[in-house]
DSSP file (Angstrom, degrees, kcal/mol; ACC not computed):
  #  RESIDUE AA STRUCTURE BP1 BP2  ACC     N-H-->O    O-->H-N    N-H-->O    O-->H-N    TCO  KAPPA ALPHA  PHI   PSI    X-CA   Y-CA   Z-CA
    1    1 A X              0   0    0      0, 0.0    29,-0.2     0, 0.0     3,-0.1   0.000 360.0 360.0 360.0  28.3    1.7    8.3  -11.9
    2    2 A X        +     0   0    0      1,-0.1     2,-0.3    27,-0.1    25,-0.0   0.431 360.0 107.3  59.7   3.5    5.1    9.6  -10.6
    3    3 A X  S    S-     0   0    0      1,-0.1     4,-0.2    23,-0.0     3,-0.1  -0.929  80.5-103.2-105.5 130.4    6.6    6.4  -11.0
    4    4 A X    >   -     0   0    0     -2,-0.3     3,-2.0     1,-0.2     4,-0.3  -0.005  57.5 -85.4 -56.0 149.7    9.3    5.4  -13.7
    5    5 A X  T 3  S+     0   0    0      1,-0.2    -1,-0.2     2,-0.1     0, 0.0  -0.166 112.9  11.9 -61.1 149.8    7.6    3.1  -16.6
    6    6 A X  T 3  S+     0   0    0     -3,-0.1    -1,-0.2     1,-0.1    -2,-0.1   0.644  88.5 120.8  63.5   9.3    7.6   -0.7  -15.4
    7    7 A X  S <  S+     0   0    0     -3,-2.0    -2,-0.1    -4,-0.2    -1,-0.1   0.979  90.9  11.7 -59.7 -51.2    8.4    0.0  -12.0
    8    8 A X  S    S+     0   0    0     -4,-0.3     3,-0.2     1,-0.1    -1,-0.1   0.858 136.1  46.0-100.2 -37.5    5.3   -1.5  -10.3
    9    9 A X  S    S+     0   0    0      1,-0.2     2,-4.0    13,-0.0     5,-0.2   0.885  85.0  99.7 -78.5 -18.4    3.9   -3.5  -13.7
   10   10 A X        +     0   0    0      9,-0.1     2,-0.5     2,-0.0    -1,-0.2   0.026  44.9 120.6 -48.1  50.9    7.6   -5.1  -14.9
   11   11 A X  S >  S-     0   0    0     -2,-4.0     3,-0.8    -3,-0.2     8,-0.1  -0.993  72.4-117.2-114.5 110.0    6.9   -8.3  -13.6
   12   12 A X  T 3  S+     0   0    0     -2,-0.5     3,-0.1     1,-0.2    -2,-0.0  -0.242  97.1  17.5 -65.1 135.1    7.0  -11.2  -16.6
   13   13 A X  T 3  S+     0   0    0      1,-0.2     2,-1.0    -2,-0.0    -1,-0.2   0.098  89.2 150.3  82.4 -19.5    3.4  -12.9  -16.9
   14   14 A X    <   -     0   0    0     -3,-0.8    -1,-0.2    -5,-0.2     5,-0.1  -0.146  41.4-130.3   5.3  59.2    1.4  -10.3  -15.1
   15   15 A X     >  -     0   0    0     -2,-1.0     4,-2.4     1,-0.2     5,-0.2   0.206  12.3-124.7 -70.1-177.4   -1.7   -9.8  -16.0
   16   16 A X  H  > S+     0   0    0      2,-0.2     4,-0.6     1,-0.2    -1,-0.2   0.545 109.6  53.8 -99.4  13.1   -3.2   -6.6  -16.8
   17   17 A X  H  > S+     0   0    0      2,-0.2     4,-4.0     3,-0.1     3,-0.4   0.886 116.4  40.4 -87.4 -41.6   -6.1   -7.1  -14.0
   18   18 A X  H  > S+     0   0    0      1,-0.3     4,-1.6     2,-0.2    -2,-0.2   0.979 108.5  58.5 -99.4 -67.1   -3.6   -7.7  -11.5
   19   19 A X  H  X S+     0   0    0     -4,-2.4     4,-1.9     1,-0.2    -1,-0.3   0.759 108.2  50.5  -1.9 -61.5   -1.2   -5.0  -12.9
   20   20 A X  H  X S+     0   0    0     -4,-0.6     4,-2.2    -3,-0.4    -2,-0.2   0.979 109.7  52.4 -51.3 -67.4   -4.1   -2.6  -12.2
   21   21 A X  H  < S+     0   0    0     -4,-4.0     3,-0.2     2,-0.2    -2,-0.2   0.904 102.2  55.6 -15.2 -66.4   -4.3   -4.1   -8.7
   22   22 A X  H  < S+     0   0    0     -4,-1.6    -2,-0.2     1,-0.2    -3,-0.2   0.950 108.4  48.1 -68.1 -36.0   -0.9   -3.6   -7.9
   23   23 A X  H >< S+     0   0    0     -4,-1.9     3,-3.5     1,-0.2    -1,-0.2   0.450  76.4 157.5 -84.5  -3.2   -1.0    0.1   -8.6
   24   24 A X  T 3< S-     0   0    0     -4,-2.2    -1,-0.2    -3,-0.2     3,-0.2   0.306  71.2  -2.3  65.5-155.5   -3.9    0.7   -6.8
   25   25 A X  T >  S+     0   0    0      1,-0.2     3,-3.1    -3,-0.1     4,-0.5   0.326  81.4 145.4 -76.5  15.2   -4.2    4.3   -5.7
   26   26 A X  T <  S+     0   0    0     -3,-3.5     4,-0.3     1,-0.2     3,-0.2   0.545  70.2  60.2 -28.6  -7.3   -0.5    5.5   -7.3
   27   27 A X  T >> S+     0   0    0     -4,-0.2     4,-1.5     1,-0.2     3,-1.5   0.906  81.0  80.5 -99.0 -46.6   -2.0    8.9   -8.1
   28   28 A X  T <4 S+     0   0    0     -3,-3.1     5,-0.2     1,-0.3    -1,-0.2   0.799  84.4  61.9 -40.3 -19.7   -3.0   10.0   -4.4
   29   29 A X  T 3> S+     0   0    0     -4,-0.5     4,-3.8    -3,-0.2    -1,-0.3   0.964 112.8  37.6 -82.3 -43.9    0.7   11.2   -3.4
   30   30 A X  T <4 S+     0   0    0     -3,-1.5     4,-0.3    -4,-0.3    -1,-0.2   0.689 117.1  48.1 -66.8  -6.8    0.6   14.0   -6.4
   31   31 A X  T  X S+     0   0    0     -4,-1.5     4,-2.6     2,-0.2     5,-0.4   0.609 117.5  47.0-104.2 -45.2   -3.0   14.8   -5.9
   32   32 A X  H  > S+     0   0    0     -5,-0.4     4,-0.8     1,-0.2    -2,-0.2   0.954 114.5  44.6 -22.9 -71.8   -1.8   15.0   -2.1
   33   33 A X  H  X S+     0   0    0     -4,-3.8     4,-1.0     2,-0.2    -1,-0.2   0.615 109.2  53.5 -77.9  -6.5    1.0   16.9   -2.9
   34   34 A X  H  > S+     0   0    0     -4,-0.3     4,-3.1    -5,-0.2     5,-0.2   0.858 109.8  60.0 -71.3 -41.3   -1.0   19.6   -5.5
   35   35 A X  H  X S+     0   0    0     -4,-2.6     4,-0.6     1,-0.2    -2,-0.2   0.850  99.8  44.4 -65.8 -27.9   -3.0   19.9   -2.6
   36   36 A X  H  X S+     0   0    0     -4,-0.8     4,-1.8    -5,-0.4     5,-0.2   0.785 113.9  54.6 -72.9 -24.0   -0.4   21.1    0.0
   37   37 A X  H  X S+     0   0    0     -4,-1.0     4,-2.5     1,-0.2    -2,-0.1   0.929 105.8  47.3 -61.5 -47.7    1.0   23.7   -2.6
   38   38 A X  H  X S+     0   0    0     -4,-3.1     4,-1.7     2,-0.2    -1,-0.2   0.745 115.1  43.8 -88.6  -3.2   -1.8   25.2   -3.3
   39   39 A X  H  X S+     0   0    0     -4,-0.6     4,-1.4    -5,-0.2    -2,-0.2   0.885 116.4  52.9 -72.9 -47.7   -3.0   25.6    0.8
   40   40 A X  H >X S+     0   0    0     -4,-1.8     3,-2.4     2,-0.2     4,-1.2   0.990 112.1  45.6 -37.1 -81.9    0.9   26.7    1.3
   41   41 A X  H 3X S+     0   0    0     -4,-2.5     4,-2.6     1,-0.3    -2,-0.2   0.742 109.7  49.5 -25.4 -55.2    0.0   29.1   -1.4
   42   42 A X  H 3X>S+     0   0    0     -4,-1.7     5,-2.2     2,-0.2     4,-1.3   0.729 110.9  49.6 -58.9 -34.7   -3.2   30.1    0.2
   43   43 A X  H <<5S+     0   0    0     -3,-2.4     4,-0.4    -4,-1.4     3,-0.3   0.986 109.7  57.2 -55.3 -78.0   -1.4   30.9    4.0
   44   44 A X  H  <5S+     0   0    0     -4,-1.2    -2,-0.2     1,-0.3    -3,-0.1   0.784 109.1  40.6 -76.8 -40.9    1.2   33.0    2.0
   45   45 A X  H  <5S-     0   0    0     -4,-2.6    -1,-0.3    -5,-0.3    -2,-0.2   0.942 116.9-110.2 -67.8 -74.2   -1.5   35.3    0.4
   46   46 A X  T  <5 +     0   0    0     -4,-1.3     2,-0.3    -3,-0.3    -3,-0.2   0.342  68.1 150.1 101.6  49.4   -3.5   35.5    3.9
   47   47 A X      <       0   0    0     -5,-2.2    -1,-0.2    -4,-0.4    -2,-0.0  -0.581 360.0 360.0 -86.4 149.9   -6.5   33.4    2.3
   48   48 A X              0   0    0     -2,-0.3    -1,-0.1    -3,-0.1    -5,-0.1   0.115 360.0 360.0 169.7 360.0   -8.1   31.5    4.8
């Protein structure tokens, strides 16, 4: 998810619903950013 292992779930007694919880939507900042690369991309060709 871009994040180092245990960053958001290391917390002792944690369960694994509430694990899920806290991380949420982690993915949306890399799907964000795959999307601005490839739009960049698309401006640099003269795609539009």
């Amino acid at each position: 998810m871009g994040v180092p292992e245990h960053h958001v779930t290391g917390v002792a007694g944690l369960s694994r619903s509430a694990q899920l919880r806290a991380l949420g939507n982690g993915v949306v900042p890399q799907q964000a950013a795959a999307a601005l690369r490839l739009l960049l991309h698309r401006l640099d060709q003269g795609d539009t």
